[in-house]
Structure formats: C-alpha cells, structure tokens
PyMOL Python script that loads the backbone (N, CA, C, O; Angstrom):
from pymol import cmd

cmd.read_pdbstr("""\
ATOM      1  N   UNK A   1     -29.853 -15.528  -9.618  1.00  0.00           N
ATOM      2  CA  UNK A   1     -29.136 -14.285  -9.406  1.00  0.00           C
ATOM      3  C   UNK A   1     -28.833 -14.115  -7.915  1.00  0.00           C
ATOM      4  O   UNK A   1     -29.702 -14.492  -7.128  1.00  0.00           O
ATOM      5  N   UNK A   2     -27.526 -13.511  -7.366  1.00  0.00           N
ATOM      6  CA  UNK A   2     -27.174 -13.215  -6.097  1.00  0.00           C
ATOM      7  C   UNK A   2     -26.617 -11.860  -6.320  1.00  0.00           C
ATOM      8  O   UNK A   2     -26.150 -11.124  -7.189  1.00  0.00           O
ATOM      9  N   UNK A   3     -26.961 -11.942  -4.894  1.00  0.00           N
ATOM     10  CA  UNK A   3     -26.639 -10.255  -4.480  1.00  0.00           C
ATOM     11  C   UNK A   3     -25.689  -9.943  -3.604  1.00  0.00           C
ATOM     12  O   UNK A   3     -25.936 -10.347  -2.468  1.00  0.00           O
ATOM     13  N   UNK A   4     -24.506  -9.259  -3.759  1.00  0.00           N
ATOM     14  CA  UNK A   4     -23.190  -8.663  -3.051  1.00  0.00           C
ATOM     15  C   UNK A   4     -23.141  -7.090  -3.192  1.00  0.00           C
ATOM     16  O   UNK A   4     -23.396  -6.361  -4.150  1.00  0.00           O
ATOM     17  N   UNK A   5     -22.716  -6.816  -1.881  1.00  0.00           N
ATOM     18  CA  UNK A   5     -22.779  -4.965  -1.944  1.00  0.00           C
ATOM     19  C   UNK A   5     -21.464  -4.844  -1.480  1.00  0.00           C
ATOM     20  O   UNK A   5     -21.012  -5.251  -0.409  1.00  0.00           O
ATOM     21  N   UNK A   6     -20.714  -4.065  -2.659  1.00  0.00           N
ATOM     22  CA  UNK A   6     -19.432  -3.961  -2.322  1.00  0.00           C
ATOM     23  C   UNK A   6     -18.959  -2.866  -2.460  1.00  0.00           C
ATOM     24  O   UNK A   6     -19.236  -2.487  -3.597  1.00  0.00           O
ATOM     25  N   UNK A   7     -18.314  -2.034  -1.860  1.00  0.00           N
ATOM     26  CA  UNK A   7     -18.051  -0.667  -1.685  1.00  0.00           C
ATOM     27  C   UNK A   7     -19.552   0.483  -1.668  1.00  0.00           C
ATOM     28  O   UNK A   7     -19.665   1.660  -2.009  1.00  0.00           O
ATOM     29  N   UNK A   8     -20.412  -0.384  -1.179  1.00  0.00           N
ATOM     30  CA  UNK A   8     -21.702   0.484  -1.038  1.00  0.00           C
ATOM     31  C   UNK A   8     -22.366   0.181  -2.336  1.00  0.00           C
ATOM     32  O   UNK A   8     -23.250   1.037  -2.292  1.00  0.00           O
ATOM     33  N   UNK A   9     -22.563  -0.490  -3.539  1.00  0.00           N
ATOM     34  CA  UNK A   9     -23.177  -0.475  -4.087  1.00  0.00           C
ATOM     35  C   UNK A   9     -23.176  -2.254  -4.637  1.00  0.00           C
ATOM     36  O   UNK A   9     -22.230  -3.031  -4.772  1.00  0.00           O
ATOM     37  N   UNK A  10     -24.743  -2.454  -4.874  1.00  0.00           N
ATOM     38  CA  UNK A  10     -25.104  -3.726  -4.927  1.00  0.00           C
ATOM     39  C   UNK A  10     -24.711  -3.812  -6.400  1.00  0.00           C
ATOM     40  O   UNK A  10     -24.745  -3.038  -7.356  1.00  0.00           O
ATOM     41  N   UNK A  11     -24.192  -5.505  -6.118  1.00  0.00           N
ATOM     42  CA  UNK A  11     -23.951  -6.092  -7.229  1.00  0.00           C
ATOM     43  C   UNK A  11     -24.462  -6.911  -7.738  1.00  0.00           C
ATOM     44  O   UNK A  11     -24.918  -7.592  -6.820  1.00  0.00           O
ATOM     45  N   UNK A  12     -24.867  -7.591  -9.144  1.00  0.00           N
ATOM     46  CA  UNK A  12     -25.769  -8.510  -9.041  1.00  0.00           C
ATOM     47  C   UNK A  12     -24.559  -9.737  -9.943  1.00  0.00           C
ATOM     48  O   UNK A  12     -23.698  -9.377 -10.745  1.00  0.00           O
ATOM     49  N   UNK A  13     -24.845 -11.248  -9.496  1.00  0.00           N
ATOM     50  CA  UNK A  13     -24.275 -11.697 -10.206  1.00  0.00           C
ATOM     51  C   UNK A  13     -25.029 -13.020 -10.226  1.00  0.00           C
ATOM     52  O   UNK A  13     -25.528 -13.493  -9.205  1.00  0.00           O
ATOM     53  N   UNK A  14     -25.104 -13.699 -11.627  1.00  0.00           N
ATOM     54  CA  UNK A  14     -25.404 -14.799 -12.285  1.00  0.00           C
ATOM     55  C   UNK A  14     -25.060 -15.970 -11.687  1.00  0.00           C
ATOM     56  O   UNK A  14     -25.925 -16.783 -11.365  1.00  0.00           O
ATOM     57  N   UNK A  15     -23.812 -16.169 -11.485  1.00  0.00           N
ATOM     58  CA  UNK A  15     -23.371 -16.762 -11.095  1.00  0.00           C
ATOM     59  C   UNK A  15     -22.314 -16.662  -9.803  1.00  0.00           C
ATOM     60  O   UNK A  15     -21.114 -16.580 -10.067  1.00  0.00           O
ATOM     61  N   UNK A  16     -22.746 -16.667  -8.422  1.00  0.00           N
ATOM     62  CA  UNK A  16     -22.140 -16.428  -7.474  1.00  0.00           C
ATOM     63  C   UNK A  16     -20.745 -16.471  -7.056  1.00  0.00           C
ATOM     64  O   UNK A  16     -20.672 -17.570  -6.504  1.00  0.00           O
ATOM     65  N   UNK A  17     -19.947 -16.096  -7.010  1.00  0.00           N
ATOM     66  CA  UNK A  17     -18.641 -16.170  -6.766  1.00  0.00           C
ATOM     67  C   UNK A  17     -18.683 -16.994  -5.748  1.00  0.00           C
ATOM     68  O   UNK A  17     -19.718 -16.888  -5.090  1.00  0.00           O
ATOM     69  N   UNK A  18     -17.795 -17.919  -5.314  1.00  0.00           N
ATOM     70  CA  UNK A  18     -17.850 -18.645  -4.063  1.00  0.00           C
ATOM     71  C   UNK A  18     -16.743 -18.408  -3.212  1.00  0.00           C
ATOM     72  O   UNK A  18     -16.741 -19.297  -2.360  1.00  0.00           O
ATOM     73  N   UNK A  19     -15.592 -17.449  -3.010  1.00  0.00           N
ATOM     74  CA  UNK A  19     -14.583 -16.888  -2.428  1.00  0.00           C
ATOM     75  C   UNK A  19     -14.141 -15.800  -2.707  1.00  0.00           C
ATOM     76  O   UNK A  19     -14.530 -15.503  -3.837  1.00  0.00           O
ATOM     77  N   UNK A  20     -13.323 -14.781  -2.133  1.00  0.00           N
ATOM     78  CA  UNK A  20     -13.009 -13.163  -1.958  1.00  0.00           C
ATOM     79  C   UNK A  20     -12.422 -13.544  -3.426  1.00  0.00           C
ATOM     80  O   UNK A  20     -12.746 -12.878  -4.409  1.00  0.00           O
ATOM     81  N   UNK A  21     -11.539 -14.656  -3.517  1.00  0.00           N
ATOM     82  CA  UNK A  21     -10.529 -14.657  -4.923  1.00  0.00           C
ATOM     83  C   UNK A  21     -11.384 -14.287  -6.248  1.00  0.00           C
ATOM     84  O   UNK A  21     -11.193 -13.571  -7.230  1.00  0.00           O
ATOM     85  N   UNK A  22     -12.365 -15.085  -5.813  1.00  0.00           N
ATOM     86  CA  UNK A  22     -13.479 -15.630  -7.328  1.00  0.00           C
ATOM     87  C   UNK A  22     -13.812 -14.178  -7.540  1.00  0.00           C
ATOM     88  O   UNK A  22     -13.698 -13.534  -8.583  1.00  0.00           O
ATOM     89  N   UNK A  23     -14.424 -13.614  -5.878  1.00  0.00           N
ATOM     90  CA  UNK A  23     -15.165 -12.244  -6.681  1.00  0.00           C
ATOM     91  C   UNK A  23     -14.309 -11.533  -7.168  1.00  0.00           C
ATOM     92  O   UNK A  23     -14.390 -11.219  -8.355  1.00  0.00           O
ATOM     93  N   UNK A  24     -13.033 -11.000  -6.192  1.00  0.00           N
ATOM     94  CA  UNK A  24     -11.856  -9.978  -7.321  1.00  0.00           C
ATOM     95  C   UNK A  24     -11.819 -10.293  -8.326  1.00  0.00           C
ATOM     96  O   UNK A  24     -12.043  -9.480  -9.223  1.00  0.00           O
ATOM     97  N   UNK A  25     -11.511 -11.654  -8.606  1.00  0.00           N
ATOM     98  CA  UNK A  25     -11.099 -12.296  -9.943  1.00  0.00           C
ATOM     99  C   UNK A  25     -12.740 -11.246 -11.191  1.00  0.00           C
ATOM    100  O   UNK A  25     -12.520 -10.336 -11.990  1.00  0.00           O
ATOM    101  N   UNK A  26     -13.980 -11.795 -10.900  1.00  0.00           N
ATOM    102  CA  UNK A  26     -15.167 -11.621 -11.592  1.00  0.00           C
ATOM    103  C   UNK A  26     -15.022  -9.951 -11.511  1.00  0.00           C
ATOM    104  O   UNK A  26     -15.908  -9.388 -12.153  1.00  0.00           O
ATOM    105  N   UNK A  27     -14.156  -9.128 -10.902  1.00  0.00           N
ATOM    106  CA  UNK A  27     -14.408  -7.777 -10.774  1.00  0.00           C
ATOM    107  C   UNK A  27     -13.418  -7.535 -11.329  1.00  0.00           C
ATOM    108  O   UNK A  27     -13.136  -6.361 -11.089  1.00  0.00           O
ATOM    109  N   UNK A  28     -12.459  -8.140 -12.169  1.00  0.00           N
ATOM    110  CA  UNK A  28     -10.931  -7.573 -12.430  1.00  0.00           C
ATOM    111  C   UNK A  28      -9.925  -6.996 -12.124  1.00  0.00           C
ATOM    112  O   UNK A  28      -9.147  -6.264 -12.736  1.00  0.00           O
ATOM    113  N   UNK A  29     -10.022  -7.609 -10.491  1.00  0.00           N
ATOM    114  CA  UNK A  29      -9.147  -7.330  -9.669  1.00  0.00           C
ATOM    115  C   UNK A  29      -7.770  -7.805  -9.027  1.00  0.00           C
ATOM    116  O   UNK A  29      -7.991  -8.961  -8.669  1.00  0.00           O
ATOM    117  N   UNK A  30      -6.954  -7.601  -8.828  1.00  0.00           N
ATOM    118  CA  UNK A  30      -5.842  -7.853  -8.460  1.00  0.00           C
ATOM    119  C   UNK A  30      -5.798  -8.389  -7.045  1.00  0.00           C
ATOM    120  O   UNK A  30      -6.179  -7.458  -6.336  1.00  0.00           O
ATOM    121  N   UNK A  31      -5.461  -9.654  -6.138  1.00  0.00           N
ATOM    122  CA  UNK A  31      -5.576  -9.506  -4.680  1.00  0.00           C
ATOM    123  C   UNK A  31      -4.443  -8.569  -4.153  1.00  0.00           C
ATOM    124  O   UNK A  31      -4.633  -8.014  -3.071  1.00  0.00           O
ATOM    125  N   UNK A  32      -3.116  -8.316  -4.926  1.00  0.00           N
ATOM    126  CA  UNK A  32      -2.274  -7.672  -4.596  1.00  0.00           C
ATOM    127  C   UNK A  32      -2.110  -6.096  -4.150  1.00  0.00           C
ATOM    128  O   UNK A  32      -2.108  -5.116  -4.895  1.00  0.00           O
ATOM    129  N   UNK A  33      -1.976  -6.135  -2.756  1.00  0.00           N
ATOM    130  CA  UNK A  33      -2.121  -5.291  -1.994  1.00  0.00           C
ATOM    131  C   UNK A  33      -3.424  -4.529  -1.408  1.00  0.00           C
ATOM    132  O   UNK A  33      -3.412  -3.346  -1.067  1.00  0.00           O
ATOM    133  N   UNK A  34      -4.661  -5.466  -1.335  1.00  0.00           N
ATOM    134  CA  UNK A  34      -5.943  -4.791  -0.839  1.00  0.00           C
ATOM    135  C   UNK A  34      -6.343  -5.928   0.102  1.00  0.00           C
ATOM    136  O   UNK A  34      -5.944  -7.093   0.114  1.00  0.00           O
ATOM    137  N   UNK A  35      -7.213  -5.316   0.874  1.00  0.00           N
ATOM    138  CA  UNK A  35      -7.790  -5.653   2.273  1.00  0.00           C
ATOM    139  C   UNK A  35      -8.875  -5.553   1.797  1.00  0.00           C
ATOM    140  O   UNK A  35      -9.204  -4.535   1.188  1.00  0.00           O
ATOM    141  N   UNK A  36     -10.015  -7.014   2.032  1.00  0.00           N
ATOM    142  CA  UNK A  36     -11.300  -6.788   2.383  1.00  0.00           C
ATOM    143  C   UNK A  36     -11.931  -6.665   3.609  1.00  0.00           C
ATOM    144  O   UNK A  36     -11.348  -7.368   4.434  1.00  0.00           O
ATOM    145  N   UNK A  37     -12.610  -6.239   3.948  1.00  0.00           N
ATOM    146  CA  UNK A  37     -14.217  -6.352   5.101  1.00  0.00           C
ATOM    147  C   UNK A  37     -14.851  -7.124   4.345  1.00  0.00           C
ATOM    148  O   UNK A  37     -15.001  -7.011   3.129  1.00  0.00           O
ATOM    149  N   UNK A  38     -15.274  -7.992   5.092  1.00  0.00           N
ATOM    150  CA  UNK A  38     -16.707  -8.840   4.811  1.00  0.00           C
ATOM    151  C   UNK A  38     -17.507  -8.938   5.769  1.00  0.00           C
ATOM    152  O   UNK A  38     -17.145  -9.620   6.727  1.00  0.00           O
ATOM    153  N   UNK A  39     -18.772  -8.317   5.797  1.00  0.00           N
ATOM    154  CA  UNK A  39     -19.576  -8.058   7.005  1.00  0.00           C
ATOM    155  C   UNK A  39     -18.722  -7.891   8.269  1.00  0.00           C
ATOM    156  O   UNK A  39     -18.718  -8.724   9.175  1.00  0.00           O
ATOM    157  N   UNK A  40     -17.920  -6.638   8.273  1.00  0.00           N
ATOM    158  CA  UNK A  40     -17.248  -5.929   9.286  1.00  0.00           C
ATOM    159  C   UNK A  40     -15.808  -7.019   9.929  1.00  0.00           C
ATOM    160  O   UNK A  40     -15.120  -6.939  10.946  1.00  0.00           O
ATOM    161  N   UNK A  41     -15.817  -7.625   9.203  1.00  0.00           N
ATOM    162  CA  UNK A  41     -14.337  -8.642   9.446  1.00  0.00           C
ATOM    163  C   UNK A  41     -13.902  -8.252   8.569  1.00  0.00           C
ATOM    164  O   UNK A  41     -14.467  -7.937   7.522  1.00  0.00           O
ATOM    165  N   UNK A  42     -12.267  -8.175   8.977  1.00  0.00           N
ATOM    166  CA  UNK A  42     -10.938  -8.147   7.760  1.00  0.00           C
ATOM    167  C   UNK A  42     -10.291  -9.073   7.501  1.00  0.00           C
ATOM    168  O   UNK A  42      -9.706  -9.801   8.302  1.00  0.00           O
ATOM    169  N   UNK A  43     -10.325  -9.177   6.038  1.00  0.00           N
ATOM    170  CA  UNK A  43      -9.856 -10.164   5.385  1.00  0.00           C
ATOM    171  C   UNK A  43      -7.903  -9.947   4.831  1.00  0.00           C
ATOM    172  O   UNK A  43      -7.732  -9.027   4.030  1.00  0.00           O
ATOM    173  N   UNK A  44      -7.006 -10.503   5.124  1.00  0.00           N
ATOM    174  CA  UNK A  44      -5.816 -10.016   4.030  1.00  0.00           C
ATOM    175  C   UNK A  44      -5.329 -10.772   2.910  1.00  0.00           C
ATOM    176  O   UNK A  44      -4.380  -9.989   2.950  1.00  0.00           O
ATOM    177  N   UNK A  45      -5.159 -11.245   2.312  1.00  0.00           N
ATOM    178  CA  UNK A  45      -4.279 -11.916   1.019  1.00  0.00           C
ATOM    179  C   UNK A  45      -4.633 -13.218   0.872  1.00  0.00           C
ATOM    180  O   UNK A  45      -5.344 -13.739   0.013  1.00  0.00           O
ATOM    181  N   UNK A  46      -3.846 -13.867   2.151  1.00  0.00           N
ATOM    182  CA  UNK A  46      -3.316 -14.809   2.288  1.00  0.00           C
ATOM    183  C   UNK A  46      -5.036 -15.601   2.562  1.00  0.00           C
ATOM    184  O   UNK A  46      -5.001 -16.813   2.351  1.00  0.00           O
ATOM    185  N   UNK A  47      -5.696 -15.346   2.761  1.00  0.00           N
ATOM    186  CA  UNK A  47      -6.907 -15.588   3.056  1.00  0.00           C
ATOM    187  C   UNK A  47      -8.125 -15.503   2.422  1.00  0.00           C
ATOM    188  O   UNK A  47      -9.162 -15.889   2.961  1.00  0.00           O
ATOM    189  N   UNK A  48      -8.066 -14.875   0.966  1.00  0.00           N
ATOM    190  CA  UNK A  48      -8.898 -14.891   0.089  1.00  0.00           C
ATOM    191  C   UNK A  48      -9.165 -15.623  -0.478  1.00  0.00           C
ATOM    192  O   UNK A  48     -10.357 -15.521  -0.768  1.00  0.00           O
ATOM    193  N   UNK A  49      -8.410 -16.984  -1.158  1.00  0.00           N
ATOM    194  CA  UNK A  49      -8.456 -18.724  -1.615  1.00  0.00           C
ATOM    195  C   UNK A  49      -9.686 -19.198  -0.330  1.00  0.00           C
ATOM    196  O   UNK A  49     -10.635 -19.917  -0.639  1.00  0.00           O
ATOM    197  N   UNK A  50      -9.567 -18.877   0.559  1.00  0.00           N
ATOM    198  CA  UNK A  50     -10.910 -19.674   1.608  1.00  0.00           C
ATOM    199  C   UNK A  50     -11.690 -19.346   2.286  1.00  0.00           C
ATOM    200  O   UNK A  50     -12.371 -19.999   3.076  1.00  0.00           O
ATOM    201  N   UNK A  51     -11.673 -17.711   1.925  1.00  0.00           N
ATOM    202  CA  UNK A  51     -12.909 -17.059   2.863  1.00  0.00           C
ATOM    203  C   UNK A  51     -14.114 -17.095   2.043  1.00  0.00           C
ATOM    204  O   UNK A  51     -14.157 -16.135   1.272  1.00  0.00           O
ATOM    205  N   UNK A  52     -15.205 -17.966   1.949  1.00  0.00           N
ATOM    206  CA  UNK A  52     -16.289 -17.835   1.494  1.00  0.00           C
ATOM    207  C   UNK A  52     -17.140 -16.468   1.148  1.00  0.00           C
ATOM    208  O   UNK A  52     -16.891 -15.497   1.862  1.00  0.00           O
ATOM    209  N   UNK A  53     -17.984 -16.337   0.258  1.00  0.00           N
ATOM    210  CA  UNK A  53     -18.920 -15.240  -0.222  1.00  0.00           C
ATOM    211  C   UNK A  53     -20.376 -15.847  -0.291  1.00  0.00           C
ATOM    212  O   UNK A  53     -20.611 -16.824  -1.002  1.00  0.00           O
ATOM    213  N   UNK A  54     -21.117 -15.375   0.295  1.00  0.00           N
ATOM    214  CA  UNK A  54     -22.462 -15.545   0.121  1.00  0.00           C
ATOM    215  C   UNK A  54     -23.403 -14.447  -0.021  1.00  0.00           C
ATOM    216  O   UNK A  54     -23.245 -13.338   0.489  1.00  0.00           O
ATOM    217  N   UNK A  55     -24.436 -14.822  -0.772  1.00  0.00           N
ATOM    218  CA  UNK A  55     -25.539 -13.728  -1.829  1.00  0.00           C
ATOM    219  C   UNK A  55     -25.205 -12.908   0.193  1.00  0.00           C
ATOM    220  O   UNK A  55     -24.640 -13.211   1.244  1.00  0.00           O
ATOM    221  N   UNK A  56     -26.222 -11.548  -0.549  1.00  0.00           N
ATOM    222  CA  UNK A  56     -26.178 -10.399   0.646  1.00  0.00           C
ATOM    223  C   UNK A  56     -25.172 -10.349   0.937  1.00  0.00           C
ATOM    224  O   UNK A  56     -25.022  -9.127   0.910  1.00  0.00           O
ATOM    225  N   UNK A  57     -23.977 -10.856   1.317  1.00  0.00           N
ATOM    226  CA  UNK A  57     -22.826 -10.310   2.177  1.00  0.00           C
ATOM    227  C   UNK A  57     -22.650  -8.759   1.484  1.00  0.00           C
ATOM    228  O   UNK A  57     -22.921  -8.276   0.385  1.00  0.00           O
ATOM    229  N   UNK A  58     -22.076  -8.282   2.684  1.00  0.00           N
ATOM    230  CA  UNK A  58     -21.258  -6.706   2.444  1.00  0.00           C
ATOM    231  C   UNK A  58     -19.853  -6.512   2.278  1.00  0.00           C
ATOM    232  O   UNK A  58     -19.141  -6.579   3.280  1.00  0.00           O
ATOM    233  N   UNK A  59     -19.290  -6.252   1.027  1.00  0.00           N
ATOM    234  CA  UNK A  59     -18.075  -5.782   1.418  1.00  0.00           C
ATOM    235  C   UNK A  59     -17.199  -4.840   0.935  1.00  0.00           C
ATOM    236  O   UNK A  59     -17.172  -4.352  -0.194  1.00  0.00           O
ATOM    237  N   UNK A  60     -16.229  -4.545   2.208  1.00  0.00           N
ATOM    238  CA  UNK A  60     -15.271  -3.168   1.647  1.00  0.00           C
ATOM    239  C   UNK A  60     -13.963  -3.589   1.007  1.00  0.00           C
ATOM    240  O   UNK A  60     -13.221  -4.449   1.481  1.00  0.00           O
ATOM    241  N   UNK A  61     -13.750  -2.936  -0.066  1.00  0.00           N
ATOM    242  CA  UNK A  61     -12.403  -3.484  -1.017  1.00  0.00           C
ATOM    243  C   UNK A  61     -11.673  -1.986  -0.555  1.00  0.00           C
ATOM    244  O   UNK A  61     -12.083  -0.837  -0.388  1.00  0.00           O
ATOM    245  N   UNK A  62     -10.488  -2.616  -0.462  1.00  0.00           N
ATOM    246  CA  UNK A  62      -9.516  -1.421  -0.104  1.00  0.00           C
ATOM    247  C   UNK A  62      -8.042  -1.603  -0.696  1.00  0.00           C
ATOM    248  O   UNK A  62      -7.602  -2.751  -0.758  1.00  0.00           O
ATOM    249  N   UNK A  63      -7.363  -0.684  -1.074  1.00  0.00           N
ATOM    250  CA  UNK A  63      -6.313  -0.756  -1.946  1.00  0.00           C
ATOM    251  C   UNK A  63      -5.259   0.507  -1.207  1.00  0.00           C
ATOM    252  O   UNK A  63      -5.448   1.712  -1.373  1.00  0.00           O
ATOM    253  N   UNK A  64      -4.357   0.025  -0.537  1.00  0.00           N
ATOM    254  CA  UNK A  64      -3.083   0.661   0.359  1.00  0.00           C
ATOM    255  C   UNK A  64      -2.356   0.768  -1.482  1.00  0.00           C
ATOM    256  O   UNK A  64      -2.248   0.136  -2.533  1.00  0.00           O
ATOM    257  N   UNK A  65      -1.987   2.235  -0.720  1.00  0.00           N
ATOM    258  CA  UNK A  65      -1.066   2.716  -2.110  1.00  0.00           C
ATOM    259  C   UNK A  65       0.009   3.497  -1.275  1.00  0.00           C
ATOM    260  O   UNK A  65      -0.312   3.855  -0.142  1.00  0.00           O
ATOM    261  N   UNK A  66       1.252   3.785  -1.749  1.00  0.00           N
ATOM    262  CA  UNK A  66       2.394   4.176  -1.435  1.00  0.00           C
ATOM    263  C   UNK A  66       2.650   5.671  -1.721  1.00  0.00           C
ATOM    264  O   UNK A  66       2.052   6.024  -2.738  1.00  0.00           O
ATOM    265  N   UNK A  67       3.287   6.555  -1.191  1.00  0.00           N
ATOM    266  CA  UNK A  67       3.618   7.778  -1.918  1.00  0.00           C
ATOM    267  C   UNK A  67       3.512   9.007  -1.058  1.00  0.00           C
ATOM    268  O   UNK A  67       3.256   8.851   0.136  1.00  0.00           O
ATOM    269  N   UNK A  68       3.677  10.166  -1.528  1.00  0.00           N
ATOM    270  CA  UNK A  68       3.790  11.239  -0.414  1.00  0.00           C
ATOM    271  C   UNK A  68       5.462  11.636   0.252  1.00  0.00           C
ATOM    272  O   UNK A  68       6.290  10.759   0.498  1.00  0.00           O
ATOM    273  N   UNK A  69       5.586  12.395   0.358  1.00  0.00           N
ATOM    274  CA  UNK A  69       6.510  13.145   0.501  1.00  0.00           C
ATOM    275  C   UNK A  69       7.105  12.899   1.967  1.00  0.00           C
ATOM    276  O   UNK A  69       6.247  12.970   2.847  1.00  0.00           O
ATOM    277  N   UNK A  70       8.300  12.647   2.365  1.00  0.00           N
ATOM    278  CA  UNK A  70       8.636  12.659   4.452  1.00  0.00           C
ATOM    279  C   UNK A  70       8.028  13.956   5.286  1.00  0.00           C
ATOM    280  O   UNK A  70       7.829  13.940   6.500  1.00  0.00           O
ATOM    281  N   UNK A  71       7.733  15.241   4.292  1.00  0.00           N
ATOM    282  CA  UNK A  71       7.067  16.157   5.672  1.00  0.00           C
ATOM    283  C   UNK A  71       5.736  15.785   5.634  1.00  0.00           C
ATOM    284  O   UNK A  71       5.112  16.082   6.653  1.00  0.00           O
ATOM    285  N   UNK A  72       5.156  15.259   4.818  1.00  0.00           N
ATOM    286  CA  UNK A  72       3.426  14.583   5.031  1.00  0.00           C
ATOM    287  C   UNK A  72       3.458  13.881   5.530  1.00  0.00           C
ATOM    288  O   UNK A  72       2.274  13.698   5.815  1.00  0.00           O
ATOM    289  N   UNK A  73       4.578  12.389   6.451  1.00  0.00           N
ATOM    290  CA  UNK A  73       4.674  12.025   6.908  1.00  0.00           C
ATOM    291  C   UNK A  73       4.132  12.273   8.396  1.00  0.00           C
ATOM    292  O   UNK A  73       4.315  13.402   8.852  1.00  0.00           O
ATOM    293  N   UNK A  74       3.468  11.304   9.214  1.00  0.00           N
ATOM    294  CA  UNK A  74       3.307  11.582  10.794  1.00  0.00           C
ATOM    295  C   UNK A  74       4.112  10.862  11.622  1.00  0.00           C
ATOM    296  O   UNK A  74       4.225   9.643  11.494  1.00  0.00           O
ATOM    297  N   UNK A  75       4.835  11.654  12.680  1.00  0.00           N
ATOM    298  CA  UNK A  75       5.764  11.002  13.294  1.00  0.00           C
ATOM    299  C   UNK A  75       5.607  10.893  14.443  1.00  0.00           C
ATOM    300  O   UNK A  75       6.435  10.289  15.125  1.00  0.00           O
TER     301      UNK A  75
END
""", "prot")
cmd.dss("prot")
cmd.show_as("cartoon", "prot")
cmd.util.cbc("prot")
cmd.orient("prot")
C-alpha cells in the first residue's frame, strides 16, 4: 500500500500510480485543463506522461474553469 495526499486528504493506493497521468487516470480524471502541485512545484499538461509520483508525495489538483460576466472582470 502507498500513500498520496491530494487536495489535503490522504489517499491510499494498492497499487501506486507511477505518473500525474496514472494517478488522474486511477482518480477519474481528465488532464484537460488542470494544474498540479506536487510537493509545491507546478506541474501543466504537457508534463504529466513524465512527472513521476511517489508514496507520501503531496498534491494540489486544480481545475481553471471559464465564466462570469465582463463587469466581474478585473481590469
């Protein structure tokens, strides 16, 4: 068993994911359009096929979404 804490809460998995892809993939996730942290580094897209995962690492999954009105806008 290995251990990943991702968005603040530990995960346990059987079988370790061995890249950002594997874990989205094992979490049913999409890489399309989210940014990881992995132990305080940012990860983007194009970079999830080879950024390694190992038991303990930390990480933040983040998902940019679109929308809002031009006066909520900051200019």
């Amino acid at each position: 068993m290995a251990n990943i804490t991702v968005n603040g809460s530990q995960r346990e998995f059987e079988v370790l994911p061995t890249t950002i892809e594997a874990l989205l993939t094992a979490l049913n996730l999409s890489p399309k359009g989210l940014i990881v942290e992995k132990n305080g580094e940012i990860f983007r897209e194009g970079a999830f096929k080879t950024t390694p995962v190992w038991a303990e690492d930390t990480l933040e999954i983040v998902q940019f979404m679109g929308g809002g009105t031009a006066k909520n806008r900051l200019k």
